[in-house]
N, CA, C and O atoms as a GROMACS GRO file, in nm:
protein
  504
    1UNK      N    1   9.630  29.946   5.494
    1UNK     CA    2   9.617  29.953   5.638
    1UNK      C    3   9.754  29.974   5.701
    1UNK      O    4   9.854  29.914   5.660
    2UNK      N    5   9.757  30.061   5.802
    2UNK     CA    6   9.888  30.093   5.892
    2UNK      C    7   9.947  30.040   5.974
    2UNK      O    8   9.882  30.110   6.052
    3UNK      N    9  10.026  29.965   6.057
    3UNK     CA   10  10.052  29.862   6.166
    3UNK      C   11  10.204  29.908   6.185
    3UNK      O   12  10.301  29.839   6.153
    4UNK      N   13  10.212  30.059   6.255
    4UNK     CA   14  10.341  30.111   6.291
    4UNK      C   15  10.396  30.030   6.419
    4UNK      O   16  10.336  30.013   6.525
    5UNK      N   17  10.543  29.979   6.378
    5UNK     CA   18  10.615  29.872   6.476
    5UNK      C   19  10.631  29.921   6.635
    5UNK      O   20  10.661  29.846   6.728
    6UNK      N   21  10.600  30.082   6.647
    6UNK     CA   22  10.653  30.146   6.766
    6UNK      C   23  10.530  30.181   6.866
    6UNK      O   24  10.509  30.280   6.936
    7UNK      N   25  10.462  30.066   6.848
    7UNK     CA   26  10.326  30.079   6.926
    7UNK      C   27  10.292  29.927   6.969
    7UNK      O   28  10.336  29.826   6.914
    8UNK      N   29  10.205  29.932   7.078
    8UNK     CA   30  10.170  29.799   7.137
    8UNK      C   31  10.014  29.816   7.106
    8UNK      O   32   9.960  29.924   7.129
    9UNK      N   33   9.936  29.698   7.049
    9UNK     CA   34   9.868  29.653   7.040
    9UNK      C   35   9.778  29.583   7.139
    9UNK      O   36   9.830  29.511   7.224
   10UNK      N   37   9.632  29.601   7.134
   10UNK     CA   38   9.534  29.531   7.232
   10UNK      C   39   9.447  29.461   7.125
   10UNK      O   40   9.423  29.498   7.010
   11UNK      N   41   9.400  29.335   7.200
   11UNK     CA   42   9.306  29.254   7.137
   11UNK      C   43   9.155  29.320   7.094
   11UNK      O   44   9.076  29.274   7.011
   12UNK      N   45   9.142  29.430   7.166
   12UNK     CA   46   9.014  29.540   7.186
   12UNK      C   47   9.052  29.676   7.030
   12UNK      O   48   8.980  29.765   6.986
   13UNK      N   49   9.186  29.633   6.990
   13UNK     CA   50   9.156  29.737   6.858
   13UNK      C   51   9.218  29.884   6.946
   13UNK      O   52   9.249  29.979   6.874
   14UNK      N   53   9.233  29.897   7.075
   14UNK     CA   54   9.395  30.018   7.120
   14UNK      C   55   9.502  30.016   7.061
   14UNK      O   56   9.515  29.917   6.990
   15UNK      N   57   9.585  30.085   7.060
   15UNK     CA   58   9.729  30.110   7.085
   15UNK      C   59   9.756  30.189   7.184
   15UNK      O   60   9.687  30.251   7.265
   16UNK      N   61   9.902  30.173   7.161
   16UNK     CA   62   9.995  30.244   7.300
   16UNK      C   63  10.108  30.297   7.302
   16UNK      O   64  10.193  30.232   7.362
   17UNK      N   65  10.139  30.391   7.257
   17UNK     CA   66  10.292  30.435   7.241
   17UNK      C   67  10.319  30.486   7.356
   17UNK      O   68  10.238  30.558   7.414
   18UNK      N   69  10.484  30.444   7.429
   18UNK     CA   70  10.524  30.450   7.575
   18UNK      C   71  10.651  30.607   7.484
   18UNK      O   72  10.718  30.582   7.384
   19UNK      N   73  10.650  30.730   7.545
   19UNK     CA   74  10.722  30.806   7.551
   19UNK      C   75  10.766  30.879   7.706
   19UNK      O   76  10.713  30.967   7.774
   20UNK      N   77  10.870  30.808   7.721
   20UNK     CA   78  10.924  30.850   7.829
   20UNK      C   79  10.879  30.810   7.986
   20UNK      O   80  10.911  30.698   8.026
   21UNK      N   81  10.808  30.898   8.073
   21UNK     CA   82  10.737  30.870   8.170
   21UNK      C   83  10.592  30.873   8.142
   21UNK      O   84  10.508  30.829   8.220
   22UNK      N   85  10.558  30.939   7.995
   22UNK     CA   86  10.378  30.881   7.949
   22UNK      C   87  10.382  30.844   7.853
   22UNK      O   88  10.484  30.840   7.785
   23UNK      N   89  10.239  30.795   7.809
   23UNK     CA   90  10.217  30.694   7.689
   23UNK      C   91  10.084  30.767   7.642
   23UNK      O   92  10.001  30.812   7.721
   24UNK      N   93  10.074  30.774   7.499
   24UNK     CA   94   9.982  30.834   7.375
   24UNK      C   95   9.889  30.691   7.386
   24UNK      O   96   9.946  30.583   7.405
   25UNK      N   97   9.732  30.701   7.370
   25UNK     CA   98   9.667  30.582   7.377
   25UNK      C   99   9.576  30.649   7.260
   25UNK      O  100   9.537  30.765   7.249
   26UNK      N  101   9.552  30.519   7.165
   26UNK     CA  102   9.450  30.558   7.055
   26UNK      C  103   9.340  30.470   7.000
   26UNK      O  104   9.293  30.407   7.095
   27UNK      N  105   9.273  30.434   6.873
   27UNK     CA  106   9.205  30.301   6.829
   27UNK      C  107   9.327  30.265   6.718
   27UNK      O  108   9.407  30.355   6.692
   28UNK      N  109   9.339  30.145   6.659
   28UNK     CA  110   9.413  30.101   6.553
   28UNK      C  111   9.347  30.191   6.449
   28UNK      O  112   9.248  30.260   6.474
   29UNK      N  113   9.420  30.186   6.308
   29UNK     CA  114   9.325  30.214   6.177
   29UNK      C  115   9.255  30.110   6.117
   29UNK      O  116   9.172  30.119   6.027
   30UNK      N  117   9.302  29.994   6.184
   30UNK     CA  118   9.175  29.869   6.150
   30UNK      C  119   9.038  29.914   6.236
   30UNK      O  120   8.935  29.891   6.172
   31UNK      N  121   9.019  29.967   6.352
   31UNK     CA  122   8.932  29.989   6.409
   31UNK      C  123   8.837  30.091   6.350
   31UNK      O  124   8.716  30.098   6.327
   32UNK      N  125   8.989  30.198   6.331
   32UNK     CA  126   8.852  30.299   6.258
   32UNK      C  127   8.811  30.270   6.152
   32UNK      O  128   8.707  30.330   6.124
   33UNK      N  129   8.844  30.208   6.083
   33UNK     CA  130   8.781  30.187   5.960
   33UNK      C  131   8.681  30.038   5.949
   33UNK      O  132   8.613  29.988   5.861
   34UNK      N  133   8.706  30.014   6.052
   34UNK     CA  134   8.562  29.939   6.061
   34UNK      C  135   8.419  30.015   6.166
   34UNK      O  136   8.303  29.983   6.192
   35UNK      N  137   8.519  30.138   6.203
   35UNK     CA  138   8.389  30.153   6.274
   35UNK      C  139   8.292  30.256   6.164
   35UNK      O  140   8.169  30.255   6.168
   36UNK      N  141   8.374  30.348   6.063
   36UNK     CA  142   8.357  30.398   5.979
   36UNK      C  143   8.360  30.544   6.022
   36UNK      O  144   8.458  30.571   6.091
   37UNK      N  145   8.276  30.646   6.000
   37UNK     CA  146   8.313  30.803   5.991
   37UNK      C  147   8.253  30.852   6.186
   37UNK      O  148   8.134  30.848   6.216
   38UNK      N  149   8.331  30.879   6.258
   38UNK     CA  150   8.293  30.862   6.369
   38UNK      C  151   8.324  31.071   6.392
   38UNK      O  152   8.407  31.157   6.364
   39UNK      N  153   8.207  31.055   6.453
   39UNK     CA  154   8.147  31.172   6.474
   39UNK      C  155   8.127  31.267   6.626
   39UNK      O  156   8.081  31.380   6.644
   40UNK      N  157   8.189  31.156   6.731
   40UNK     CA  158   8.214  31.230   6.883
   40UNK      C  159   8.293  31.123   6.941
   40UNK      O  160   8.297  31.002   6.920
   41UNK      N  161   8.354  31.200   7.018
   41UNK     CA  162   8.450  31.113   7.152
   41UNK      C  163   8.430  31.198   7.267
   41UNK      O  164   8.424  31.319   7.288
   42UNK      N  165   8.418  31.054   7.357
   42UNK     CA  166   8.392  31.099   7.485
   42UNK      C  167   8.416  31.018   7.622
   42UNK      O  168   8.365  30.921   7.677
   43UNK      N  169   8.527  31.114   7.649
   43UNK     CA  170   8.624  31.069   7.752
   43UNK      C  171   8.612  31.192   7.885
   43UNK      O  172   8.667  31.302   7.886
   44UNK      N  173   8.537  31.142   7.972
   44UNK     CA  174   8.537  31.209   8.106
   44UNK      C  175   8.612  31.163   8.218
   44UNK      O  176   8.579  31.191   8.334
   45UNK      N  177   8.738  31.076   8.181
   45UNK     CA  178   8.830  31.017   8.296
   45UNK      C  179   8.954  31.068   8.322
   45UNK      O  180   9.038  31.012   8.393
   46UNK      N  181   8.969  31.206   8.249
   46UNK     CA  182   9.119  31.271   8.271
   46UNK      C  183   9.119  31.316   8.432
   46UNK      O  184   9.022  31.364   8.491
   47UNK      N  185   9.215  31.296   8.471
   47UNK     CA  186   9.238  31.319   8.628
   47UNK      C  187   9.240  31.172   8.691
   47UNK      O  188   9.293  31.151   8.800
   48UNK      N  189   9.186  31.079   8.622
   48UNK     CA  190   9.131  30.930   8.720
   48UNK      C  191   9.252  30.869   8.706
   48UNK      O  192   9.322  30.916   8.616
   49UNK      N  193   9.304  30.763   8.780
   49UNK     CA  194   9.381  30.629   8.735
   49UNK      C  195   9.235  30.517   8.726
   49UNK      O  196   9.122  30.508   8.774
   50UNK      N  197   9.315  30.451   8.642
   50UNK     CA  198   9.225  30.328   8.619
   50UNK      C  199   9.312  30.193   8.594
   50UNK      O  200   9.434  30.195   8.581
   51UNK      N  201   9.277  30.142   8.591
   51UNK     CA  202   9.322  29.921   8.563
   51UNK      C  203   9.323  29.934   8.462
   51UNK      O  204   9.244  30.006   8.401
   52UNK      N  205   9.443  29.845   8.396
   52UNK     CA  206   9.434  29.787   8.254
   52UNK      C  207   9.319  29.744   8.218
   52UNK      O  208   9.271  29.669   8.303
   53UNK      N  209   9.247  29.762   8.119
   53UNK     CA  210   9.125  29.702   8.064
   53UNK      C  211   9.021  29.789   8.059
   53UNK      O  212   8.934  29.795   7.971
   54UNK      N  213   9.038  29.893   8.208
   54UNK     CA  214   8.886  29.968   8.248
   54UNK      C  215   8.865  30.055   8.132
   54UNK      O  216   8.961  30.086   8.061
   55UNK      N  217   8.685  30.118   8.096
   55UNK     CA  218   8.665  30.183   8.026
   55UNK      C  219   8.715  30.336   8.057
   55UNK      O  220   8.682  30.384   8.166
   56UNK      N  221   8.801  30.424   7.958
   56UNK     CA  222   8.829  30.541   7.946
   56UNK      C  223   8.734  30.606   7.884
   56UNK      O  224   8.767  30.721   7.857
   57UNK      N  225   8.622  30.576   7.850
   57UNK     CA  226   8.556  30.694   7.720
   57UNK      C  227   8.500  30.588   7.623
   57UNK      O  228   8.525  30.468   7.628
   58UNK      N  229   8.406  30.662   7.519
   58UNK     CA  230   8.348  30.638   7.459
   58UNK      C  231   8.363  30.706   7.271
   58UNK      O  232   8.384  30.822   7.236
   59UNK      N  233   8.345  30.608   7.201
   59UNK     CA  234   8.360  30.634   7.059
   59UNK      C  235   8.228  30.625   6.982
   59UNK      O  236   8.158  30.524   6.972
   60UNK      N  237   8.203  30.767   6.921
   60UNK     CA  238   8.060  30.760   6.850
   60UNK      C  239   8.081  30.720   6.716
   60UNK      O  240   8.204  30.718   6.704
   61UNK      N  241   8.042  30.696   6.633
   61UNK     CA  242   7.972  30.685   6.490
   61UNK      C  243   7.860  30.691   6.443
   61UNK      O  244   7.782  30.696   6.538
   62UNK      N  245   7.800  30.693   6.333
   62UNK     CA  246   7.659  30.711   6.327
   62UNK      C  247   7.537  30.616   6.380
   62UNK      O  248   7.436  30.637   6.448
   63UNK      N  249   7.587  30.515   6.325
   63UNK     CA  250   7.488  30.392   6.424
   63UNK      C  251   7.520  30.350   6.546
   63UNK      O  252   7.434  30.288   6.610
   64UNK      N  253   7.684  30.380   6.620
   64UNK     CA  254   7.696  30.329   6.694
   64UNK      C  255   7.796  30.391   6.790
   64UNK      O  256   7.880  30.473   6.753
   65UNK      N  257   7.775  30.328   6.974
   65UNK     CA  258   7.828  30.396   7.057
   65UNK      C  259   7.950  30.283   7.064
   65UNK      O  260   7.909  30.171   7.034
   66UNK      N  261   8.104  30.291   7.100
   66UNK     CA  262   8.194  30.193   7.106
   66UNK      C  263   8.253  30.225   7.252
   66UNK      O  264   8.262  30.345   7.278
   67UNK      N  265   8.299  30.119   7.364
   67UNK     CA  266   8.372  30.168   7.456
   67UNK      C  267   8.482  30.159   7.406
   67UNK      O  268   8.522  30.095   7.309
   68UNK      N  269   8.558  30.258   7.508
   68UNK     CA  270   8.754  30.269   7.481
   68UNK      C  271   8.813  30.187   7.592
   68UNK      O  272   8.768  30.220   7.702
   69UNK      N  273   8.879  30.113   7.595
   69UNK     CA  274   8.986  30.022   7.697
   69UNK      C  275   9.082  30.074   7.726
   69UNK      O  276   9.165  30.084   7.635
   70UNK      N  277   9.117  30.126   7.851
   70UNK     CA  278   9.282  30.097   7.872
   70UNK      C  279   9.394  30.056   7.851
   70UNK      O  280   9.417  30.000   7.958
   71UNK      N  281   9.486  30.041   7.787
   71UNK     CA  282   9.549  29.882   7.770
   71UNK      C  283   9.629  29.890   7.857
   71UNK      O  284   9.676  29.777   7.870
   72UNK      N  285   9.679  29.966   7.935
   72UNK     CA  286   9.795  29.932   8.072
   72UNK      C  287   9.695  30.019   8.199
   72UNK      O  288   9.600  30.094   8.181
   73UNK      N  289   9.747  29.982   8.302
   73UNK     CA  290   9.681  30.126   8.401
   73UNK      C  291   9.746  30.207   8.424
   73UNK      O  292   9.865  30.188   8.400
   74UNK      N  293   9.701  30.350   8.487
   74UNK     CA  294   9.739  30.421   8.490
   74UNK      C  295   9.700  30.509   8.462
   74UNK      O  296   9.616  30.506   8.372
   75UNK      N  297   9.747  30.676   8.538
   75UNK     CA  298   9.654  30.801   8.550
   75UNK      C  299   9.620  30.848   8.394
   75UNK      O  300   9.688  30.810   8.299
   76UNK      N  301   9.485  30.952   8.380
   76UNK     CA  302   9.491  31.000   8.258
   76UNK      C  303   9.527  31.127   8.251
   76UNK      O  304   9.434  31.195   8.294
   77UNK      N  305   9.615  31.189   8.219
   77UNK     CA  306   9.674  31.288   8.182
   77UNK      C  307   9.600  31.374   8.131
   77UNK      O  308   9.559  31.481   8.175
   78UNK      N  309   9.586  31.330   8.049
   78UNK     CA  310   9.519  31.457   7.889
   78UNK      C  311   9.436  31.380   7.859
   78UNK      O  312   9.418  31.264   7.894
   79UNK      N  313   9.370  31.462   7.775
   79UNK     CA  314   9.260  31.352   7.684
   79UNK      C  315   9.284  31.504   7.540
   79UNK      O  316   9.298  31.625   7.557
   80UNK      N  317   9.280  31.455   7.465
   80UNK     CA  318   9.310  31.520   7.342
   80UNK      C  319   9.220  31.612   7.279
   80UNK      O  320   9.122  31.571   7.217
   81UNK      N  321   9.252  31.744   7.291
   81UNK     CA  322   9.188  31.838   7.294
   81UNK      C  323   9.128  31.873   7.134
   81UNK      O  324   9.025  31.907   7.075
   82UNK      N  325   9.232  31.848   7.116
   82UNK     CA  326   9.157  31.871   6.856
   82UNK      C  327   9.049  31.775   6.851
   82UNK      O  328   9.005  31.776   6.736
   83UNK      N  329   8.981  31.684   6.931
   83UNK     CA  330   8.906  31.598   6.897
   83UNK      C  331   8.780  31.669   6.945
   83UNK      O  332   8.700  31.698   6.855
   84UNK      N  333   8.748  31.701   7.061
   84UNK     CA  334   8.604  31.822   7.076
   84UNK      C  335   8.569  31.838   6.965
   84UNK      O  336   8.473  31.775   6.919
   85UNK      N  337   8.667  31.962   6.865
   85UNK     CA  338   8.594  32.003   6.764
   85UNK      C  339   8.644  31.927   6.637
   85UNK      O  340   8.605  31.990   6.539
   86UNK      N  341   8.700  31.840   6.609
   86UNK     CA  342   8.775  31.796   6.532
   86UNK      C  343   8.799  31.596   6.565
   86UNK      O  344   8.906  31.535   6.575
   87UNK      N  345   8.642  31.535   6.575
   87UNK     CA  346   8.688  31.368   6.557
   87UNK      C  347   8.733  31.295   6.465
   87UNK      O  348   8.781  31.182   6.475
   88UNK      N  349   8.713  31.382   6.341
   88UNK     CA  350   8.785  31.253   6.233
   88UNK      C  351   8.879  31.263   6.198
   88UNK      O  352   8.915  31.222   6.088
   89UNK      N  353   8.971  31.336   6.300
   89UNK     CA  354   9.100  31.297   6.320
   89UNK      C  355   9.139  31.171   6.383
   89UNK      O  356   9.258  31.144   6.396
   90UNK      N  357   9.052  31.095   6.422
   90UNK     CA  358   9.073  31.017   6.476
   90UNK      C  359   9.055  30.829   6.308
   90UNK      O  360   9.104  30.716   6.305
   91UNK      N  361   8.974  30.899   6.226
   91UNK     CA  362   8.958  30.811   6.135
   91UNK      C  363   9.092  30.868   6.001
   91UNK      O  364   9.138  30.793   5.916
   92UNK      N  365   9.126  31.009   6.017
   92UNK     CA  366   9.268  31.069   5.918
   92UNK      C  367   9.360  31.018   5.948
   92UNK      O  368   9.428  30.966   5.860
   93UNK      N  369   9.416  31.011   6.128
   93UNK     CA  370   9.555  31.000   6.152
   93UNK      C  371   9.529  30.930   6.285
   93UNK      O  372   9.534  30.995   6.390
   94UNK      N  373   9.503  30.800   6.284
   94UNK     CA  374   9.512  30.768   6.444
   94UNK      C  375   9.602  30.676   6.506
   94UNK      O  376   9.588  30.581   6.584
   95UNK      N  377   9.700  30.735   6.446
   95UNK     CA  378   9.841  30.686   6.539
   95UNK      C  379   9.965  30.826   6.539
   95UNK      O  380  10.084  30.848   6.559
   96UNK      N  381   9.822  30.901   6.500
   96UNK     CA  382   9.934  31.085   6.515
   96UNK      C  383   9.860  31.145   6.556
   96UNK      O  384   9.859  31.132   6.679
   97UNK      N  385   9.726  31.272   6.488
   97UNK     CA  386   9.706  31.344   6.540
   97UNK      C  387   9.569  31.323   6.583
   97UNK      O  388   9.491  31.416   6.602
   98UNK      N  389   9.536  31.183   6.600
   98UNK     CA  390   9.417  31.156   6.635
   98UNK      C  391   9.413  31.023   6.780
   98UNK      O  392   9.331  30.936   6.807
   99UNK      N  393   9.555  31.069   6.849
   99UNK     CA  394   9.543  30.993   6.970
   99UNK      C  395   9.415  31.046   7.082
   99UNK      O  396   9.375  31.163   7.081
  100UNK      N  397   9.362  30.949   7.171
  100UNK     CA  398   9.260  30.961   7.246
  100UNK      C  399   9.322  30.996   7.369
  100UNK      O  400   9.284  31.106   7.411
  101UNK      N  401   9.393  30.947   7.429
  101UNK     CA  402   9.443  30.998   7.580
  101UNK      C  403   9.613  31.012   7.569
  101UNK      O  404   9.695  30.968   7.488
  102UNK      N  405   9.622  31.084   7.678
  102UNK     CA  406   9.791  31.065   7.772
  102UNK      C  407   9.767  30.955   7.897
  102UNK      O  408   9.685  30.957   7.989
  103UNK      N  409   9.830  30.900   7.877
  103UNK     CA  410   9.855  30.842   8.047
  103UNK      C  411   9.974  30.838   8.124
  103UNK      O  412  10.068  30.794   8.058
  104UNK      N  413  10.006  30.871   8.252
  104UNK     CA  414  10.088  30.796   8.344
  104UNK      C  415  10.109  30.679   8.355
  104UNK      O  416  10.038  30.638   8.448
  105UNK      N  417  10.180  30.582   8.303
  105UNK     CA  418  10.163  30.439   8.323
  105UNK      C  419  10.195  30.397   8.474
  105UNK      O  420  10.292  30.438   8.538
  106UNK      N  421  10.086  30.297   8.526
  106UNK     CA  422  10.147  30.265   8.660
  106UNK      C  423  10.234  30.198   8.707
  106UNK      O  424  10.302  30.218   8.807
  107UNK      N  425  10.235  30.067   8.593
  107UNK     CA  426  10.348  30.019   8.595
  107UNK      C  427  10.351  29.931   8.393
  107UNK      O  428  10.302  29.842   8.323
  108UNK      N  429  10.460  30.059   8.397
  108UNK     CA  430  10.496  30.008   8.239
  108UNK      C  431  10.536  29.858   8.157
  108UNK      O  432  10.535  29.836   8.036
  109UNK      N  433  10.565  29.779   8.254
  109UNK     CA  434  10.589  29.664   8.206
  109UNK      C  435  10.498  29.605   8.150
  109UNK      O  436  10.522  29.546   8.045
  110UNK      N  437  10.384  29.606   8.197
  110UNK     CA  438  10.260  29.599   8.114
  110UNK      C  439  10.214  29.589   7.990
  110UNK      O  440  10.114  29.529   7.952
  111UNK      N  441  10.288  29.650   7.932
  111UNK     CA  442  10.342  29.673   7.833
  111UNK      C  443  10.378  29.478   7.735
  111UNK      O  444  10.342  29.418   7.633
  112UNK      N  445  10.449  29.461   7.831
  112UNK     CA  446  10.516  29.318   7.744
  112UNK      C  447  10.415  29.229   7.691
  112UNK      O  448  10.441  29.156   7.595
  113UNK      N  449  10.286  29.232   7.756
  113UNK     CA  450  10.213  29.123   7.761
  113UNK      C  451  10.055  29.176   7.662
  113UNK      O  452   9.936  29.145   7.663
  114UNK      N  453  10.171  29.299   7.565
  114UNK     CA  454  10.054  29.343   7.447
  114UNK      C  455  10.133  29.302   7.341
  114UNK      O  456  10.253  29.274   7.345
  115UNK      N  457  10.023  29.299   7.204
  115UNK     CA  458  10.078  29.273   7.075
  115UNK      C  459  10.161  29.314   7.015
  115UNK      O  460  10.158  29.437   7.018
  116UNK      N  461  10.251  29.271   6.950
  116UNK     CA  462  10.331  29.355   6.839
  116UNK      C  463  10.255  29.371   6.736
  116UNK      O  464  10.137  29.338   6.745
  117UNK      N  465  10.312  29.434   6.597
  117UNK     CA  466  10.228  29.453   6.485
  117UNK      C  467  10.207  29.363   6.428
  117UNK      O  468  10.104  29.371   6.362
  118UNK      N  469  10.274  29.249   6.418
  118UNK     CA  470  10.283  29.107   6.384
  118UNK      C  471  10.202  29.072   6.401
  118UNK      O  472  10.116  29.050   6.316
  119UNK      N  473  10.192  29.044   6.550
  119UNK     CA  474  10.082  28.946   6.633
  119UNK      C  475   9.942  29.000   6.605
  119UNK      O  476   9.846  28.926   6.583
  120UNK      N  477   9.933  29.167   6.607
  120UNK     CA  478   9.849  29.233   6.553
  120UNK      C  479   9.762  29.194   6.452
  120UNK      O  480   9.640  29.176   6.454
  121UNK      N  481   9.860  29.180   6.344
  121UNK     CA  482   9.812  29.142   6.187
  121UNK      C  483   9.753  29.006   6.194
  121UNK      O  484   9.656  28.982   6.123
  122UNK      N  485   9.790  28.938   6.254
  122UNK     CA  486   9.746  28.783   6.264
  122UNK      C  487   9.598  28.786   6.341
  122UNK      O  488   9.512  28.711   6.294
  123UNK      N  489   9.566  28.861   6.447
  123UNK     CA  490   9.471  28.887   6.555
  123UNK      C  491   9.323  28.924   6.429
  123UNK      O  492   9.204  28.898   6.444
  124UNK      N  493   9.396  28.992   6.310
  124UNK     CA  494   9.275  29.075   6.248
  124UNK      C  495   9.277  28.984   6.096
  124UNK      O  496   9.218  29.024   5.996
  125UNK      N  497   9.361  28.850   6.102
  125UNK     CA  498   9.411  28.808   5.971
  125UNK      C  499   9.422  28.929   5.871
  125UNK      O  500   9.327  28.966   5.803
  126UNK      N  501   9.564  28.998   5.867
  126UNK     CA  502   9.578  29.100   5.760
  126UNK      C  503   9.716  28.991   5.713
  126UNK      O  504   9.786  29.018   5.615
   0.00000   0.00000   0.00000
């Protein structure tokens, strides 16, 4: 299992990498691999701002529909275009080429009051 140090962690199974004035938002690889071979994503909130927490989209798998969380607020930028035709990028590489959104953060500090990989590992006992 993966738990790269340069990402913030949510209790909901997100991450968050802050680059610059935006941030890459994805599921952990603990997530995907518990959710198992996931087969659509679906995110209709690019253009919106939203609250830390609010739902961005939705994660399919075969038995099951998953919501996506926010973990800071802030506008959505992008939503990641290789995933349309291409979701299990999201179960190959999802802290590279299988991120779920861009965001504007609204206010980045937000930031402080998410997990490290540490705290992470402990959250999922790894």
């Amino acid at each position: 299992m993966n738990f790269p140090t340069n990402v913030k962690y949510t209790n909901e199974h997100e991450w968050i990498r802050l680059e610059g004035e935006e941030a890459y938002v994805g599921i952990t690889d603990y997530a995907q691999d518990q959710l198992g071979d996931i087969v659509f994503v679906d995110i209709t909130t690019e253009g919106e701002t939203l609250d830390k927490g609010e739902v961005f989209g939705t994660i399919e798998v075969v038995k099951t529909v998953s919501d996506l969380f926010l973990p800071i607020g802030g506008e959505v930028l992008e939503v990641n275009p290789e995933l349309e035709e291409h979701p299990e990028l999201v179960n190959q590489d999802p802290y590279g080429k299988g991120w779920l959104v861009k965001i504007k953060p609204a206010d980045p500090s937000e930031m402080d009051g998410l997990l490290d990989a540490e705290a992470y590992k402990q959250l999922i006992n790894e």
